[in-house]
N, C-alpha and C positions, 0 to 999 in steps of 0.2 A: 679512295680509289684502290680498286686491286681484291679489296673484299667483296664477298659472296653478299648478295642484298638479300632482305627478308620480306616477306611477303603483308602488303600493310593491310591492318582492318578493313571493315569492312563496314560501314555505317548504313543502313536504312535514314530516308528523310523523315519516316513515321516516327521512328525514334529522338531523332534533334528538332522537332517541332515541338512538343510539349515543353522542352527543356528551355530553348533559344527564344524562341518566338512568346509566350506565354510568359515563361520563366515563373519567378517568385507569387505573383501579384494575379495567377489565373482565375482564383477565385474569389477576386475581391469585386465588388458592386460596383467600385469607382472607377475601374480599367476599361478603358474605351480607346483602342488600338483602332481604329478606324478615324478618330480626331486628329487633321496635324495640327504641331505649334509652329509656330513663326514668331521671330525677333523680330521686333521694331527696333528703329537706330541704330548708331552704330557706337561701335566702342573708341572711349576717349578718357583722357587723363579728369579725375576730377581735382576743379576750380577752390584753391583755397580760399579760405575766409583770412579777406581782408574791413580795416575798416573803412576806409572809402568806399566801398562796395556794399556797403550796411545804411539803409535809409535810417535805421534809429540813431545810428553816432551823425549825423550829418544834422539831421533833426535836432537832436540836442547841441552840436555844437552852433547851429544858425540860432539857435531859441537862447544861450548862454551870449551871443553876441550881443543879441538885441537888448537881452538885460545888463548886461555888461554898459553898455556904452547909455542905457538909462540912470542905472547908478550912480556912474561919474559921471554925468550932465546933473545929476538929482546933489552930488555931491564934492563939486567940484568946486567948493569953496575951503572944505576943511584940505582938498586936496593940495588947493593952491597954497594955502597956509604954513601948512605941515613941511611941502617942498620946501618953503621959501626959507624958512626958520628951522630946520628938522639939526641944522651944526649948532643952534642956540639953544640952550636950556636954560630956562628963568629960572633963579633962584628961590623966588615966588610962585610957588603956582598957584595961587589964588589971583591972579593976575587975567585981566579977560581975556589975554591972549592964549590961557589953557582951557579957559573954558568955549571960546570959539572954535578951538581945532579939535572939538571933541567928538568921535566919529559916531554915527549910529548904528547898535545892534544890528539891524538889520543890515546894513552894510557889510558886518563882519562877517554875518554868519555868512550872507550870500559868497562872497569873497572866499569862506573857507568850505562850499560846499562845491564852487565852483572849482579850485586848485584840489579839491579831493577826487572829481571825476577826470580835470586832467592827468592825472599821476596817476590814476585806473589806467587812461590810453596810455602814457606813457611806458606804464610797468608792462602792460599787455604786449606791446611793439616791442620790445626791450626783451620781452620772452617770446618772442616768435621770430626775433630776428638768432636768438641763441640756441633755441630748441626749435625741435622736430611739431608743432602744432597741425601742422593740415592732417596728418593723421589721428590725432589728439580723438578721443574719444568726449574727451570733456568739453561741454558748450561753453562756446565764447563768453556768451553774456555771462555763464556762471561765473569766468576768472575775472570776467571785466567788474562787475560786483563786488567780489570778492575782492580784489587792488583797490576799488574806490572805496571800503570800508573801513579795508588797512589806512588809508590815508585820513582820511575822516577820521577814525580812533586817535592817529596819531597827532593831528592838531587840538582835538579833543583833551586829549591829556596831558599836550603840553597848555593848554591853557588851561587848565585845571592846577597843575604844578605851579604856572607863572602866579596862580592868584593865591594861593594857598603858603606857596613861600615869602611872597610878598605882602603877605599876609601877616604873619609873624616877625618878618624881621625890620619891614618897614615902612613909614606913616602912609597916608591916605594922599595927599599931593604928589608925591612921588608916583606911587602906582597909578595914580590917573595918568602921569606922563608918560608913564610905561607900556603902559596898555594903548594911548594915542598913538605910541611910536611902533609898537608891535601893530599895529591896527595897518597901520601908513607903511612900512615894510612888506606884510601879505597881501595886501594888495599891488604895491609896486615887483614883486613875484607873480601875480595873477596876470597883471600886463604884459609883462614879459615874455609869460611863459604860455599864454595863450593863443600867440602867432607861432611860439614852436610849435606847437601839435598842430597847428595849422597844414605849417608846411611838410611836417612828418606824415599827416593823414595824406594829401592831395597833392603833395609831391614826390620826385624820388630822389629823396635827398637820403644820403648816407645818415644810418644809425651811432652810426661812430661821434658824425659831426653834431648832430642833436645832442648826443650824452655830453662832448665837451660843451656846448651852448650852454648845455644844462649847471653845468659844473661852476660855469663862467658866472651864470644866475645866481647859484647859491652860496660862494663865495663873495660876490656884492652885497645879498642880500645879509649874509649872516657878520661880515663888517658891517653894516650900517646896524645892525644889533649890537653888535660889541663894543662900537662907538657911545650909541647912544645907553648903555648899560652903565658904559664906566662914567658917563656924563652923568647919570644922573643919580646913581647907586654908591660908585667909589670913586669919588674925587679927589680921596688923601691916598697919600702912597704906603701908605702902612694895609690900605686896604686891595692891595695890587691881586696878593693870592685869594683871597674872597671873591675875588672877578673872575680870575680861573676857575675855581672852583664852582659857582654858578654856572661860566656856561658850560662848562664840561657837562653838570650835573641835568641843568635843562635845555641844552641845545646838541652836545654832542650823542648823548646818551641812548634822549629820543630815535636819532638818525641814523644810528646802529638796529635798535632795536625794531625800526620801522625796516632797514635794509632784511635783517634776519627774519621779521614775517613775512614778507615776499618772497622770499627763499624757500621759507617751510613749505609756504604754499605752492608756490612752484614744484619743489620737488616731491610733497604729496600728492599733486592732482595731477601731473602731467608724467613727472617720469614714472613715480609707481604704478599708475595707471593708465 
């Protein structure tokens, strides 16, 4: 206010037509300014990937029930057995009571193929409940894959270790018990822990409370190891540190090294990218 104003341009419309209206793209073949667009729908947050929301995990977990509860109907005699007697160890194992509770392959495997895709869901839930996923660029099924590998490898290798150690340091009746009793513990984990993902999938139950369930599971399950380890491995007390020393070597070691591959991966497929 108070200054002298200046006298403004002066534009012709011939002139801002080629510039405005046309602009960049006047002689392009594909430019058809006479076509409108129009939006369909409207705008809205998108829906993250859960697994209750996934017909393939529901799919697989009704299809693992039904085998599941085959299994133990098919095997429910070594199961009864094993229960009843699991605080007894025969001095004898050439006894028919070892050779009765002796589980079948395919049991075992099913049982560890089974506890390898729940610990896929679980490790999945466990990192969506910690990180940022809905925007995750990486497909679900790839992490979900990828968890139930880690897990699978890691039974894998410890039952590679369990046979290979036991292998060398001790006779043949014994690792038959060993492997009965390893047999009858993964599976008593498989029941367990197959109503928790239950209710982690198709309910809303705190992540927090699952992890300690979880916690509560594998503290049972890995005394009922340790139990039956010294029962049948280290009976005299000169052999106390030999007991440490095994499950350190094949129980705690594995669980480390299973936790730090889920991390890797975690932190390469999700935060890196």
């Amino acid at each position: 206010p108070g200054l002298p104003g200046r006298k403004a341009y002066e534009i012709s419309p011939s002139d801002i037509e080629p510039v405005y209206t046309l602009g960049f793209f006047k002689d392009n073949a594909l430019l058809h300014p006479e076509l409108q667009v129009r939006q369909h729908g409207y705008s809205a947050d998108p829906v993250p990937y859960l697994l209750w929301r996934d017909n393939w995990v529901s799919g697989t977990l009704l299809l693992s029930f039904i085998l599941l509860v085959l299994i133990i109907n098919r095997a429910r005699h070594q199961f009864i057995l094993q229960a009843r007697n699991f605080m007894y160890t025969p001095l004898n194992a050439e006894t028919s009571f070892a050779k009765d509770i002796t589980f079948e392959s395919r049991t075992v495997v099913f049982m560890t193929i089974l506890l390898s895709i729940l610990g896929g869901f679980l490790a999945y839930a466990f990192a969506q409940y910690t990180l940022d996923l809905f925007l995750s660029q990486i497909s679900p099924y790839l992490l979900l894959f990828l968890y139930m590998g880690c897990f699978f490898l890691y039974f894998l290798v410890k039952r590679v270790a369990y046979s290979f150690i036991d292998w060398i340091f001790f006779q043949k009746t014994q690792q038959r018990l060993w492997v009965d009793a390893c047999s009858f513990v993964l599976s008593v984990e498989c029941l367990c822990v197959f109503p928790t993902v239950l209710v982690l999938v198709y309910f809303d139950m705190s992540v927090r409370q699952i992890l300690l369930t979880l916690c509560v599971i594998l503290v049972f399950s890995k005394t009922l190891l340790a139990y039956k380890c010294y029962s049948i491995f280290f009976r005299k007390f000169y052999c106390v540190l030999h007991f440490f020393v095994y499950l350190c070597a094949l129980e705690i070691v594995p669980l480390i090294a299973l936790w730090q591959s889920l991390a890797f991966l975690t932190g390469n497929l999700i935060i890196k990218y």
